[in-house]
C-alpha positions as CSV (number, residue, x, y, z in Angstrom):
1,X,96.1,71.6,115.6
2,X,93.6,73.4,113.3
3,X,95.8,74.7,110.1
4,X,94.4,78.1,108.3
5,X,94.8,79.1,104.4
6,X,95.2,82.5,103.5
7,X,94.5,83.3,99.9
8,X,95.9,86.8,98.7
9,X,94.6,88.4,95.4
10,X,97.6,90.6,94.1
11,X,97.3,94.5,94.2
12,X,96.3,96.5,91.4
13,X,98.2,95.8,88.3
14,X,98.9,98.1,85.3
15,X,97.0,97.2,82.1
16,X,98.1,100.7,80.2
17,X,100.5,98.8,77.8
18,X,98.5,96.5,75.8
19,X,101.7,94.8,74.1
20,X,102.8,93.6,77.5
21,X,102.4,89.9,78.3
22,X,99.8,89.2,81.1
23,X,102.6,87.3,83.0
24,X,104.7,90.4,82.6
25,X,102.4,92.8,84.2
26,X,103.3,94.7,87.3
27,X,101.8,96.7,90.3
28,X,100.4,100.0,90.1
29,X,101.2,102.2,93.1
30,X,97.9,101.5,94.5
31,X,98.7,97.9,93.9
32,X,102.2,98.4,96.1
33,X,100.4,100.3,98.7
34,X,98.0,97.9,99.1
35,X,100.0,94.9,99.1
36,X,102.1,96.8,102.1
37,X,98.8,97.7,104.0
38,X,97.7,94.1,104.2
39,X,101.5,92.8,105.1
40,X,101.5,95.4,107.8
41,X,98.0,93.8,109.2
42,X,98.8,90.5,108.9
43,X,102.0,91.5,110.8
44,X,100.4,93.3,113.9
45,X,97.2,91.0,113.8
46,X,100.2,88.0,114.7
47,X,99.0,86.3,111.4
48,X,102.6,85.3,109.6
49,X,102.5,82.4,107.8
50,X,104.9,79.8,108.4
51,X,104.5,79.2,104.2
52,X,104.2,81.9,101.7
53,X,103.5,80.3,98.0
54,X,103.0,82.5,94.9
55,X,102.5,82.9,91.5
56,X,105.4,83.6,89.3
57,X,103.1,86.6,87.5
58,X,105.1,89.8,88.1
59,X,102.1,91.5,90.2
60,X,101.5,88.4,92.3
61,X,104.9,88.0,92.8
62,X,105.4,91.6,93.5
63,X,102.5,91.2,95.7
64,X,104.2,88.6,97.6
65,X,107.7,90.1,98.5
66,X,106.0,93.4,99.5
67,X,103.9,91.8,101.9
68,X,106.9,89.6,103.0
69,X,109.1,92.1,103.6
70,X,105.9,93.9,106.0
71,X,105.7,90.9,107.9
72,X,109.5,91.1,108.5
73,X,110.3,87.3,108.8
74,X,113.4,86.2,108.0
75,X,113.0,82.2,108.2
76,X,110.3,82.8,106.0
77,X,110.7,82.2,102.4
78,X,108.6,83.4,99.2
79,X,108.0,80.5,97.5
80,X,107.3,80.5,93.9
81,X,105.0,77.9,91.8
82,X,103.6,78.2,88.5
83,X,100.5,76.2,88.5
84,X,98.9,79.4,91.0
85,X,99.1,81.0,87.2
86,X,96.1,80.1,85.2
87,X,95.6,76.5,85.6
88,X,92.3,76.3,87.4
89,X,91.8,76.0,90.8
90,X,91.9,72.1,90.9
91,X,95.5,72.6,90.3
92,X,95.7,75.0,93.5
93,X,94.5,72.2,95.5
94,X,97.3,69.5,94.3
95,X,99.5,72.7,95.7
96,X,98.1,72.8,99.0
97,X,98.4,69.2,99.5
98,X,102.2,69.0,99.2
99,X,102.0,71.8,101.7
100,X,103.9,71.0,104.4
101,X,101.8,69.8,107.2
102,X,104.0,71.6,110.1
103,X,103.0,75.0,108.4
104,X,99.6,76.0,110.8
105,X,99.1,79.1,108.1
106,X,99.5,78.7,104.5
107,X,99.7,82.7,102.3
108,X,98.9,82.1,98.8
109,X,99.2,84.9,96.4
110,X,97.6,84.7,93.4
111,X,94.7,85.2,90.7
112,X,91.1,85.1,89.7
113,X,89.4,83.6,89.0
114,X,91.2,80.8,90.2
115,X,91.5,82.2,94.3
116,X,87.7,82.9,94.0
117,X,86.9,79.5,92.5
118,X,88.9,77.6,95.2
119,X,87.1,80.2,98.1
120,X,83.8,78.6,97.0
121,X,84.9,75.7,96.9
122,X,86.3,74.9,100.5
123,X,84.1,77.4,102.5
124,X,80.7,76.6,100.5
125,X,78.5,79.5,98.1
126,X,76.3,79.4,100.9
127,X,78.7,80.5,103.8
128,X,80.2,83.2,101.8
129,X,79.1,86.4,101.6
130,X,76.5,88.0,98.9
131,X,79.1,90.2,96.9
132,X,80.0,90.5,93.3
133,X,83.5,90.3,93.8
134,X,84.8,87.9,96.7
135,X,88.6,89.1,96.5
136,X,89.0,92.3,94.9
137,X,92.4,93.0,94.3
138,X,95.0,92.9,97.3
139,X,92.1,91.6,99.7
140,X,92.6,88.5,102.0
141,X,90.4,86.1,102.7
142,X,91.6,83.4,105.8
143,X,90.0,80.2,106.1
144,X,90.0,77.4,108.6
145,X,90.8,74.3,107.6
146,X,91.0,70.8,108.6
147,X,94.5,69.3,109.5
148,X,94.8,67.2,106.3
149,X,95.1,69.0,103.1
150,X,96.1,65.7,101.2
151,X,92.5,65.3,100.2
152,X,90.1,68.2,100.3
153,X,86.5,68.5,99.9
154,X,84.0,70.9,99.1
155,X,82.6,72.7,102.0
156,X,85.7,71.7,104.3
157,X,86.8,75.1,105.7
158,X,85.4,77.6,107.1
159,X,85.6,81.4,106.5
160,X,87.3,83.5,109.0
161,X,87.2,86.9,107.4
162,X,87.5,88.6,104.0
163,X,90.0,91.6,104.7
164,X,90.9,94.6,102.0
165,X,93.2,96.7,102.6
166,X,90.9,100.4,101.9
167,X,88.8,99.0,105.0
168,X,92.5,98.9,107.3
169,X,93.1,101.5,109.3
170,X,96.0,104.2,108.3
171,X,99.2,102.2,109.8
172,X,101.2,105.4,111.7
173,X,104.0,105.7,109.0
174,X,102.1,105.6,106.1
């Protein structure tokens, strides 16, 4: 069975209130839309995850539920876990190994630098493309990966497609 990783920047959040917390920051409008194009893709592509793992941060968690609810899977469940919030990318990997191994397509929402860091890191700087920005907000990027996520090393996986929503086509209803 060859397992993919999806890793999902959240949308656009609002930094207009410089009091507010970063944790506490939510989605912008473009940040909802956003979120809802790239559930509605993943959706009609026939990409649902079989685990969907987020960040407890207000926009990636946000993020998360709006694309959930696109994807309209009930047996699926948005998980939340806090070390996809600022603790590095070697942390993300500790969270991919206790995936479960059944699941053939991970979704994690999340940040950068983090997302971007662990993007290099499995795919290789050399297989990626020549952008400044790898996962602008609300973009996907889907990776194949080997069966065992236990141990993962650099290079491992390999880059399906980086996906953001502005580049989707207008779903019907929108």
């Amino acid at each position: 069975m060859s397992r993919e990783l999806c890793l999902l920047r959240h949308g656009k959040s609002d930094r207009d209130d410089l009091a507010m917390d970063d944790f506490d920051r939510p989605l912008k409008k473009r940040g909802k839309l956003a979120a809802q194009r790239i559930g509605g893709w993943l959706k009609q592509e026939n990409l649902v995850p079989g685990c969907l793992i987020s960040s407890p941060a207000k926009r990636a968690l946000s993020t998360a539920k709006i694309v959930h609810k696109a994807i309209d899977e009930e047996a699926l469940l948005v998980k939340q876990d806090k070390r996809l919030y600022q603790e590095g990318f070697e942390r993300l990997k500790a969270v991919l190994a206790e995936c479960p191994s059944d699941a053939g397509r991970v979704l994690l929402v999340g940040h950068n630098p983090e997302l971007e860091d662990l993007l290099i890191y499995l795919a290789g700087a050399p297989n990626l493309p020549d952008i400044d920005k790898l996962l602008p907000t609300a973009a996907l990027a889907r990776l194949q990966m080997p069966d065992d996520w236990s141990h993962l090393d650099a290079g491992c996986a390999k880059l399906l497609s980086i996906t953001c929503p502005e580049h989707l086509p207008e779903a019907p209803n929108s």
